[in-house]
C-alpha positions as CSV (number, residue, x, y, z in Angstrom):
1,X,-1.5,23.3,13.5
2,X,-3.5,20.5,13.4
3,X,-7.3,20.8,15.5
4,X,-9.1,17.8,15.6
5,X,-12.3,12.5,17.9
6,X,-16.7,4.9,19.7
7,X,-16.4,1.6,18.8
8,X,-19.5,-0.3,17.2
9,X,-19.9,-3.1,19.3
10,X,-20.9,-5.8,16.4
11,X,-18.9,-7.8,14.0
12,X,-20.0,-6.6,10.7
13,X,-18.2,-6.4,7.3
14,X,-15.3,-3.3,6.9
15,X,-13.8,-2.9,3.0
16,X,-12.4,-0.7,1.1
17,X,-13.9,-1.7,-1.7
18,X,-16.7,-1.1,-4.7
19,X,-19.6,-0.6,-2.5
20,X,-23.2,-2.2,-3.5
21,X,-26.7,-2.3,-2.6
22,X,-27.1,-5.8,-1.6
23,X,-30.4,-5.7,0.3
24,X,-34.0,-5.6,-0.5
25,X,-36.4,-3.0,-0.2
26,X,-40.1,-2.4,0.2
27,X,-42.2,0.2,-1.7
28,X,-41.0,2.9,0.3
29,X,-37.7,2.8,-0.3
30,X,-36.1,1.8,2.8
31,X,-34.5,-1.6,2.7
32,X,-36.1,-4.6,4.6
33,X,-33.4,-5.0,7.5
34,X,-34.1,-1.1,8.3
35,X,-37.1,-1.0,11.3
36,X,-37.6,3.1,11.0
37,X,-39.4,2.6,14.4
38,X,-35.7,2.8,15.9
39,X,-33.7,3.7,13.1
40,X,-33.0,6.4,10.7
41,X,-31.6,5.3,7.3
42,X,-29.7,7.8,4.9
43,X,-29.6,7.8,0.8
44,X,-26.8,9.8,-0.6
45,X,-26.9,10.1,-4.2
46,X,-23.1,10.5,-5.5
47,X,-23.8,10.1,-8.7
48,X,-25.1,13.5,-9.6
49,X,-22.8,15.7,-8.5
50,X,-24.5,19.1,-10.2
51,X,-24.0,22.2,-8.3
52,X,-21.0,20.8,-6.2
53,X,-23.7,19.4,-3.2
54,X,-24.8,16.3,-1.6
55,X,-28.2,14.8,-2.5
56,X,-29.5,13.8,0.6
57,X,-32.4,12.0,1.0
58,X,-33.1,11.0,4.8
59,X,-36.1,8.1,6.0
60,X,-37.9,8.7,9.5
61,X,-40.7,7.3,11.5
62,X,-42.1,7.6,15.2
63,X,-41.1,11.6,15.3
64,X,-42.7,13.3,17.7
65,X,-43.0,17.1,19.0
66,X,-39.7,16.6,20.8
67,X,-38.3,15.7,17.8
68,X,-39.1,18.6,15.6
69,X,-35.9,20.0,15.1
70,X,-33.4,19.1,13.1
71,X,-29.9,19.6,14.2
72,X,-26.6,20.2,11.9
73,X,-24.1,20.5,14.1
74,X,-22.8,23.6,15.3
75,X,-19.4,22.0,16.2
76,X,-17.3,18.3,15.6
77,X,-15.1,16.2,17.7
78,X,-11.4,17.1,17.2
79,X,-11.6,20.8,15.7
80,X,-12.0,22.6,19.1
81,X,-13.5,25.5,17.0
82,X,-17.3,26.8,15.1
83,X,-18.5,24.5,12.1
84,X,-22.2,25.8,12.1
85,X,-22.6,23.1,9.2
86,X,-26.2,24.7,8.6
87,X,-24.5,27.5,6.1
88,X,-24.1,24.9,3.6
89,X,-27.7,23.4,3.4
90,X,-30.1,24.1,0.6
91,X,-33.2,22.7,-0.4
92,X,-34.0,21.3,3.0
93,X,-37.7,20.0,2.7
94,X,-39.9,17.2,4.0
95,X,-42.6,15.2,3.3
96,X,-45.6,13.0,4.1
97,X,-45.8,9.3,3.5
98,X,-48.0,9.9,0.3
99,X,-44.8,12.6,-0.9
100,X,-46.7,15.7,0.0
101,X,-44.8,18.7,1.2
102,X,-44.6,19.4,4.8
103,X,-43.9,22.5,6.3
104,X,-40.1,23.3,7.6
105,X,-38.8,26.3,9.3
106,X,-35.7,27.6,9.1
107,X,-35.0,28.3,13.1
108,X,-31.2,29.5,13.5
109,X,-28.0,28.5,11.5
110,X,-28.0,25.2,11.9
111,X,-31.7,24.1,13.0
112,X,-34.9,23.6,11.0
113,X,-38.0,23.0,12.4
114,X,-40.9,20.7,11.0
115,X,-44.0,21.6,11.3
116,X,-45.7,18.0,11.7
117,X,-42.7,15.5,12.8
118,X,-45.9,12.5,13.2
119,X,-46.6,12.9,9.7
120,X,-43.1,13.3,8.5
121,X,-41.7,10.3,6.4
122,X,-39.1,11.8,3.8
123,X,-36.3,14.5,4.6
124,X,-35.0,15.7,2.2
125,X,-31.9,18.5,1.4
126,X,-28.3,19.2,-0.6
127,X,-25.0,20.3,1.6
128,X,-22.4,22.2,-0.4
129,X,-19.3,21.1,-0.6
130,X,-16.5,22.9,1.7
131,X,-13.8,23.2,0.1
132,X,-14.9,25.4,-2.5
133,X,-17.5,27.3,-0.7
134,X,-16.7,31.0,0.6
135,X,-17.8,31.9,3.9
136,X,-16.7,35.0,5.7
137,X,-16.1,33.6,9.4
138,X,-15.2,30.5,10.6
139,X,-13.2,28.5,7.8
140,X,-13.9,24.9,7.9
141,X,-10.9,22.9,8.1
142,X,-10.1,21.2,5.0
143,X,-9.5,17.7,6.9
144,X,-12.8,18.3,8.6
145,X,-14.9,19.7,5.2
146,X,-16.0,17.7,2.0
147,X,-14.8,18.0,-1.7
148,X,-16.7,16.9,-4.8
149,X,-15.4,17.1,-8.0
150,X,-15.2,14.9,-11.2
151,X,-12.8,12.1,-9.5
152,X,-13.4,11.9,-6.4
153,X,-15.5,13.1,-3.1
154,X,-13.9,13.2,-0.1
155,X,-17.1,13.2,3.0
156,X,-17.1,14.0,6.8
157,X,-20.6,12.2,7.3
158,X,-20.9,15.4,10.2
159,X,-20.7,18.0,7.4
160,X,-23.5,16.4,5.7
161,X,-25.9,14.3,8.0
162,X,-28.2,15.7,10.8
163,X,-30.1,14.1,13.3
164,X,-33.6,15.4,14.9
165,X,-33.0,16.5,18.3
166,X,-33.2,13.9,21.2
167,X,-32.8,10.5,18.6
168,X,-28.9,10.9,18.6
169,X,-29.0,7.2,19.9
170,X,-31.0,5.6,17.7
171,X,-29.8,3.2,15.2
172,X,-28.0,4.9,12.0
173,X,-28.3,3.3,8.4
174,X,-26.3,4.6,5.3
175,X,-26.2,3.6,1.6
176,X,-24.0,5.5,-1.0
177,X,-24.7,5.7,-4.4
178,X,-21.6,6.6,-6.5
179,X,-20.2,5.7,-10.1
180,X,-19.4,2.3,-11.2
181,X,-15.9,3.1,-11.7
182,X,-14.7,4.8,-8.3
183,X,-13.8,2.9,-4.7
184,X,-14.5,3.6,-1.9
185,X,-12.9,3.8,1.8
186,X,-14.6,4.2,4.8
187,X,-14.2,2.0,8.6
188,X,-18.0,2.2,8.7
189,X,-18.9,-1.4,9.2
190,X,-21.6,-3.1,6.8
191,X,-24.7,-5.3,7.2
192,X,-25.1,-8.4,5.3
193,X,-27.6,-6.1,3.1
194,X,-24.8,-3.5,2.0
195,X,-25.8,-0.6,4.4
196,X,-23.6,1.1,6.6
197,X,-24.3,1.4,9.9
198,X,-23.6,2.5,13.4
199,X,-25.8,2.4,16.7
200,X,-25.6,6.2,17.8
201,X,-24.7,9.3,15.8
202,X,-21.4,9.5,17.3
203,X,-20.4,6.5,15.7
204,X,-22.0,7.4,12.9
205,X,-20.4,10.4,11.6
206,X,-17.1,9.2,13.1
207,X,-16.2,7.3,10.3
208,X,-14.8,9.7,7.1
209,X,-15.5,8.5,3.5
210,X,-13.3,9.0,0.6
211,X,-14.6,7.6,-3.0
212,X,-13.3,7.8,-6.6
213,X,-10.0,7.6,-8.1
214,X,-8.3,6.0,-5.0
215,X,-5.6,3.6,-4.4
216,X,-5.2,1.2,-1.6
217,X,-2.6,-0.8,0.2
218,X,-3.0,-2.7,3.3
219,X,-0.6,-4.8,5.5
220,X,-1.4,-6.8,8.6
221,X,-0.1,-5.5,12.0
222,X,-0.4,-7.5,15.2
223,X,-3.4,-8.7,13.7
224,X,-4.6,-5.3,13.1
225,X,-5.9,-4.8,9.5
226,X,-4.4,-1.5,8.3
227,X,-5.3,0.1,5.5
228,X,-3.6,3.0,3.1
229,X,-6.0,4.8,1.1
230,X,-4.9,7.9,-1.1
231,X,-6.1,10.1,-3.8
232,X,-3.5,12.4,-5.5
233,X,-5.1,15.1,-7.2
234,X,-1.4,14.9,-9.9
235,X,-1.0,11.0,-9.5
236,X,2.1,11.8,-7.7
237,X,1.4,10.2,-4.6
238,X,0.1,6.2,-4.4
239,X,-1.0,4.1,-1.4
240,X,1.7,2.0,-1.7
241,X,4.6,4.9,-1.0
242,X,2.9,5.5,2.1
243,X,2.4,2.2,3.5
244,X,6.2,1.4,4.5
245,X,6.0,4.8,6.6
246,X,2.7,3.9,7.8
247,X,3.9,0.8,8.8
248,X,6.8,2.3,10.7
249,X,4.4,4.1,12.4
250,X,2.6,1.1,13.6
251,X,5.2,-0.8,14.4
252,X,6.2,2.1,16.5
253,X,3.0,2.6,18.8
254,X,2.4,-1.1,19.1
255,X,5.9,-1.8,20.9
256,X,4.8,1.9,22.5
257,X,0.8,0.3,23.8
258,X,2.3,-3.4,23.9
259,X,0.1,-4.0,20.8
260,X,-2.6,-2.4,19.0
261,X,-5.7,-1.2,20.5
262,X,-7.9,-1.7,17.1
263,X,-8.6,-4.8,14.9
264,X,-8.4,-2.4,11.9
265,X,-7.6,1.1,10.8
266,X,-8.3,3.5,7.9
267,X,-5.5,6.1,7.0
268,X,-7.1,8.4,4.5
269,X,-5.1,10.8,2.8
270,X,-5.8,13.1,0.4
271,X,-3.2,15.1,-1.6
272,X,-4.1,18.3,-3.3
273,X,-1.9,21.6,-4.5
274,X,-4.8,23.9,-2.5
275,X,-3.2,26.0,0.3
276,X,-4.1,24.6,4.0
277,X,-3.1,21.1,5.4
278,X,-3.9,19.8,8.5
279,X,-5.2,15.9,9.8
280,X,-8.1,14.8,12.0
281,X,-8.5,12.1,14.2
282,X,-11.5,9.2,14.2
283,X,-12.1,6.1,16.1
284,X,-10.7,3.8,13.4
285,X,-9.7,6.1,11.1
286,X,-7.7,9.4,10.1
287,X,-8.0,11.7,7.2
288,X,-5.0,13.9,6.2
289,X,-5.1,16.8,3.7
290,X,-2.2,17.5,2.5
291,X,0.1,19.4,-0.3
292,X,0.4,16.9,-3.6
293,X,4.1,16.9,-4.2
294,X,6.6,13.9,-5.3
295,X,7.2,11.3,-2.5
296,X,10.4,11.7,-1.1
297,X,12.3,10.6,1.9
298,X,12.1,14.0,3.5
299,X,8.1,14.3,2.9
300,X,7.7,10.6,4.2
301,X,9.3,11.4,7.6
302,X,6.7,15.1,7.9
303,X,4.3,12.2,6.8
304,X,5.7,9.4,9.5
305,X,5.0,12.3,12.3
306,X,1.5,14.0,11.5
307,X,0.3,10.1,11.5
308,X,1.7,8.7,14.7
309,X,0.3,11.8,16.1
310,X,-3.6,10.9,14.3
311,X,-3.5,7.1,15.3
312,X,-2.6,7.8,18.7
313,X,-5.4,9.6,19.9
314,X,-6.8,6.5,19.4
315,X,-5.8,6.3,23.3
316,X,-6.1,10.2,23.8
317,X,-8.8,11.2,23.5
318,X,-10.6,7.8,22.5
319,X,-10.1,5.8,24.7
320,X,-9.3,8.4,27.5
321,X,-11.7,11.3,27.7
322,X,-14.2,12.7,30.1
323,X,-17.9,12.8,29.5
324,X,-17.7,16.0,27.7
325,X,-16.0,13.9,25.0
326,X,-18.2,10.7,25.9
327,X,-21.8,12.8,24.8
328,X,-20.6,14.9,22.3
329,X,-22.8,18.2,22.2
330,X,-22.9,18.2,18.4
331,X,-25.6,21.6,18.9
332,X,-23.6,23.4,21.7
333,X,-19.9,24.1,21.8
334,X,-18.8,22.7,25.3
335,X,-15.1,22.9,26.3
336,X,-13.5,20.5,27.9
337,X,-9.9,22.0,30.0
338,X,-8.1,18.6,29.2
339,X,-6.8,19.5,26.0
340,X,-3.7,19.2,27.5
341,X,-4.3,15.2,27.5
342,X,-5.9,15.3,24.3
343,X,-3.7,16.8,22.4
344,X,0.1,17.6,24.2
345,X,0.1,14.1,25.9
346,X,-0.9,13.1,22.4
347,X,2.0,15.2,20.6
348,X,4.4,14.0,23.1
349,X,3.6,9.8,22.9
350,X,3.9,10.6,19.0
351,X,7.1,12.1,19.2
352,X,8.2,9.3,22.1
353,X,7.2,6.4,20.7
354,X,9.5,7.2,17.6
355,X,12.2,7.7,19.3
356,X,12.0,4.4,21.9
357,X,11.5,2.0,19.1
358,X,14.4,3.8,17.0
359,X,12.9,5.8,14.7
360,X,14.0,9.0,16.1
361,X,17.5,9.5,17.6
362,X,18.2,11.3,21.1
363,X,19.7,14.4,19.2
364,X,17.0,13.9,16.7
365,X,13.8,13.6,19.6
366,X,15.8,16.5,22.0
367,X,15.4,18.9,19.1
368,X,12.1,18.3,18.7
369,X,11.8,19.3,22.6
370,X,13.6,22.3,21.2
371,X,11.7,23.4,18.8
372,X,9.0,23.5,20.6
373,X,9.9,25.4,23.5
374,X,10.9,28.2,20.7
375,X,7.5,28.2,19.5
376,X,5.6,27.9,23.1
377,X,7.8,31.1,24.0
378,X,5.8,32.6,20.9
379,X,2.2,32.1,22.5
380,X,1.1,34.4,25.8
381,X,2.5,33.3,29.1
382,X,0.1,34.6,31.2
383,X,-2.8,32.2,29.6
384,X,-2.4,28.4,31.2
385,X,-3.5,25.1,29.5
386,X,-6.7,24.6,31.1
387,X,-7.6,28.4,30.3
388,X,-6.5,28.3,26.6
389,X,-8.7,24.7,26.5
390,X,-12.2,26.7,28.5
391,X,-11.9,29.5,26.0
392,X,-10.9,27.4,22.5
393,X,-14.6,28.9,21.2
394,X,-13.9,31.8,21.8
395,X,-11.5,34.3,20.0
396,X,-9.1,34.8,22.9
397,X,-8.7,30.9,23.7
398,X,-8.8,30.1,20.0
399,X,-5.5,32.4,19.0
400,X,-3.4,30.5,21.7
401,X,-4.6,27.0,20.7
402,X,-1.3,25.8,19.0
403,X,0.1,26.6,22.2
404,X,-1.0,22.2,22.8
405,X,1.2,21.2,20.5
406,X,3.9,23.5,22.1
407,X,3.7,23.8,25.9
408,X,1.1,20.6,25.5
409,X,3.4,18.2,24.5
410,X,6.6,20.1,26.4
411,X,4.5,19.9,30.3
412,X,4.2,16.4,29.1
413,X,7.8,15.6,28.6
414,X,8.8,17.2,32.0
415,X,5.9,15.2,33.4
416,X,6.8,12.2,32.4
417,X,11.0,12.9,34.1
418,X,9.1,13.8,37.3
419,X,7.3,10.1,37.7
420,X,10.6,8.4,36.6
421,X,11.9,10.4,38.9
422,X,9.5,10.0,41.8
423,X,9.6,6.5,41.4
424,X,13.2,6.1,40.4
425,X,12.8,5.0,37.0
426,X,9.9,2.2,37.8
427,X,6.9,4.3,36.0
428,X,6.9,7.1,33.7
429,X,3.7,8.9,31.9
430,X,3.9,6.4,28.9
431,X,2.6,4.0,32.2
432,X,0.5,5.8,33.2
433,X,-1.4,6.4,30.0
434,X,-1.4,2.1,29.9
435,X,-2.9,2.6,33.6
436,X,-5.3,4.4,32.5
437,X,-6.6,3.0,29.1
438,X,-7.4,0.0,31.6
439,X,-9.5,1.9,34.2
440,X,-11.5,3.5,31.2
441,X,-11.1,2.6,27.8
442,X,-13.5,3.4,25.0
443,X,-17.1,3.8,26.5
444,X,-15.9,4.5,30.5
445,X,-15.3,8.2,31.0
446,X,-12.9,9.9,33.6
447,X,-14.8,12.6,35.6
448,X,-14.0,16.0,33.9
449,X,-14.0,17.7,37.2
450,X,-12.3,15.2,39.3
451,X,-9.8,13.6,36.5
452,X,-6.7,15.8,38.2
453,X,-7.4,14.5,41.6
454,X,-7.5,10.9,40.4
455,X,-4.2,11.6,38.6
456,X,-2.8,12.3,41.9
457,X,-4.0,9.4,43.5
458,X,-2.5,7.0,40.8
459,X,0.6,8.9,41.5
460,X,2.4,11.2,44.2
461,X,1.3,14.1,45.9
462,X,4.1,15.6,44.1
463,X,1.9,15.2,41.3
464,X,-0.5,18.1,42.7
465,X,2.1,20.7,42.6
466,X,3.0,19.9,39.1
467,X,-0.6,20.4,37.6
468,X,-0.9,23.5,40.0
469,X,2.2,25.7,38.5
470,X,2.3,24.1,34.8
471,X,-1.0,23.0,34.1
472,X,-3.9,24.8,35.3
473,X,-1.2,27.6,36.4
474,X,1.6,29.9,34.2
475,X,5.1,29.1,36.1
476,X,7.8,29.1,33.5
477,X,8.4,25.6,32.6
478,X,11.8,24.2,34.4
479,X,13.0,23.0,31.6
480,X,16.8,23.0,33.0
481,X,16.3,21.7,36.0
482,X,14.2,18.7,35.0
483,X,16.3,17.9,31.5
484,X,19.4,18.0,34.2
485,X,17.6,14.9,36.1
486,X,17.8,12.7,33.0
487,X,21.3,14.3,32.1
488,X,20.4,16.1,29.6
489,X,21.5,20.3,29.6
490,X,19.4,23.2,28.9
491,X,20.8,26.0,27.1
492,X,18.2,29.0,27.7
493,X,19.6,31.3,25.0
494,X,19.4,29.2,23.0
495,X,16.9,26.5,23.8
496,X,19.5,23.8,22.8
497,X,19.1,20.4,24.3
498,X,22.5,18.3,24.7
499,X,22.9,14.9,26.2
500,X,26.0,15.3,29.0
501,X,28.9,13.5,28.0
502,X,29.5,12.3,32.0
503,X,26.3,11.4,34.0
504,X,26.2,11.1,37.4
505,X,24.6,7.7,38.3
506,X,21.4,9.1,39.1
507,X,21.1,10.7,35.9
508,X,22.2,7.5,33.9
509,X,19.9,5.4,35.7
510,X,16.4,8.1,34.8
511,X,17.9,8.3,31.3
512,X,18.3,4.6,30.5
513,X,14.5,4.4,31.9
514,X,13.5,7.6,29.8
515,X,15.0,6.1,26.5
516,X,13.1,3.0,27.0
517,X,9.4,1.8,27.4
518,X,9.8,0.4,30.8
């Protein structure tokens, strides 16, 4: 399964392209556009890649007591599970503005303490790499981690940048330093100077970076800029073989959105022949790790459907989430219980928008349905959605969290029959999800508590009962009775979904509606 989320608000420079050093610089180091008084700026030395870790070189003024500790995070956005990124720092040290050595304190796993922030100029430290670094709990994701080697480094800024602890909203600066030879890929935006930047730490580490032996291909989508960036680890697999799916995809969640929510979008994928695969979602970008293997028809259309689910959490959770989401606790593991939205609504629309814009038949999308009620059978029935999403830390939780892509995506199928239904085929979920990407959108979040009661409100009091038995409760799901509205038939022992050859009218009218984006 695939765990996995802030838009900068200035028009700056994205590439994917050779990256340089443009601006100037004082004796200190830190280029002439960077004011430390409200900034942080970032060196990250690519070029010496001894002992598989990140040289990390980090520029600070204006600390203060409250700011003595320096936070890795404990977990990400998207992974729903422990990171405790502290396990791969070395070396952490800092020093004074005249390079002498300062004091740090190793506090807990992911937290060091200095011991005079005032006088503190210079941090400095290496991460190891993720990929090929052993721990005994808590794997990393590979979509999630970092990889260094000769051709290439793949970088999840959160497994390698901190922040001291209460300046997550100050001003973020970056500059890579990496071989002449290599590209790089990244929807960070750029000054004029050449830094990367982003106004808040959120933003900042929600950008992925993959530099080296890379191609590209890019088309131009509703005036949406769309990149394809790939490294194959067996130059098997090049950009250009995945942009005509990619494209397909696009095509597919614009007539699904009525046009793209984004200006321009990084795919990142990264084919290797290590065992794991798996995708995680970002603002403006994806990353994909996944098996290096020829590109055939077959692997395109696994490819097609791991991406339409990525880019459309650019609604779910991006620009749909509750404050939870809104301040990420990058220190403290906080659940939210709207996984379900996060990620089944989001498996769902993927799946959906495919199949509306004709990429996926109604035999082909009603075995999908199928599919997945075989595997949700697999998961414990006595543990509902919201309980599984309050406990994904935790052991218990975390062993039923596929059960979102399952039951997830399957309560919001049936969901979306029962408002067609309700409002006899005038407003299904897919309008709802437009309904609400209005009301919110990227930087207004829904009330975690209260987001269930607002759904009702938008909707019927119908609506209640629904979320009562299927969402925060354990009823079996009716899949035979609500397929039957659309008419479509159930088969329990088998789990078979069939259209009906003879509909009555009813059920012709809801399944025209269903097959459509109204």
């Amino acid at each position: 399964m695939f765990r996995k989320i802030s838009i900068v608000l200035i028009s700056l420079i994205f590439a994917v392209s050779c990256s340089d050093d443009d601006s100037t610089s004082n004796n200190t180091g830190v280029p002439d556009e960077v004011d430390l008084s409200e900034s942080f700026f970032y060196r990250i030395d690519l070029t010496d890649r001894s002992d598989d870790t990140f040289k990390v070189r980090m520029y600070v003024d204006n600390l203060t007591d409250a700011n003595k500790v320096y936070q890795f995070p404990a977990t990400v956005p998207g992974v729903y599970d422990i990171f405790d990124i502290g396990r791969f720092v070395v070396n952490f040290k800092a020093f004074d503005e005249n390079q002498n050595e300062l004091t740090v304190t190793n506090i807990s796993t992911n937290q060091w303490e200095l011991s005079d922030p005032l006088a503190t100029r210079v941090i400095e430290f290496e991460v190891k790499e993720t990929f090929d670094t052993p721990v005994e709990e808590h794997q990393l994701y590979q979509m999630g981690g970092t990889s260094m080697e000769n051709d290439h480094v793949l970088l999840n800024a959160f497994d390698v940048l901190g922040y001291p602890t209460g300046l997550k909203e100050r001003d973020f600066y970056l500059d890579v330093d990496y071989p002449s030879g290599w590209k790089i890929a990244t929807s960070l935006p750029k000054t004029n100077g050449g830094l990367y930047y982003a106004e808040d730490y959120d933003k900042f580490v929600d950008s992925p970076i993959i530099v080296g032996d890379i191609t590209v291909a890019s088309v131009l989508i509703d005036g949406a800029k769309i990149n394809v960036n790939t490294y194959s680890e067996g130059d098997q697999i090049s950009a250009g073989q995945v942009l005509n799916d990619v494209e397909q995809v696009l095509e597919d969640a614009s007539a699904f959105l009525k046009g793209l929510p984004v200006d321009h979008y990084n795919f990142i994928y990264f084919f290797h022949n290590a065992p794991g695969a798996g995708a995680l979602e970002h603002s403006y970008s994806s990353v994909y790790v996944l098996n290096d293997r020829p590109y055939t028809p077959s692997y395109g259309s696994g490819i097609r459907d791991i991406s339409a689910h990525e880019f459309f959490h650019i609604v779910t959770p991006l620009n749909i989430h509750s404050e939870i989401i809104e301040d990420f606790n990058f220190a403290v593991p906080t659940a939210s219980q709207h996984l379900w939205l996060y990620e089944g609504v989001t498996e769902w629309a993927s799946l959906m928008m495919q199949y509306r814009n004709g990429s996926y038949t109604t035999p082909g999308i009603l075995n999908e349905f199928r599919f997945k009620k075989i595997y949700a059978d697999s998961y414990n029935q006595s543990m509902s959605l919201t309980v599984m999403s309050q406990t994904c830390y935790t052991p218990e939780g975390g062993s039923q969290f596929g059960n979102v892509y399952q039951k997830g995506a399957l309560v919001a199928a049936l969901l979306d029959i029962r408002l067609l239904e309700l409002s006899n085929g005038q407003k299904g979920l897919r309008e709802l999800i437009l309904e609400l990407i209005d009301t919110y959108g990227p930087n207004n979040a829904f009330s975690e508590e209260n987001f269930f009661d607002d759904l009702v409100d938008r909707t019927y009091p119908e609506i209640a009962d629904f979320i009562d038995l299927y969402i925060e409760g354990t009823a079996p799901l009716p899949m035979e009775e609500y397929f039957n509205k659309i008419g479509v038939d159930f088969i329990p022992e088998t789990n078979s979904l069939n259209e009906m050859g003879v509909k009555t009218s009813q059920q012709q009218l809801l399944f025209d509606k269903w097959k459509v984006n109204l």
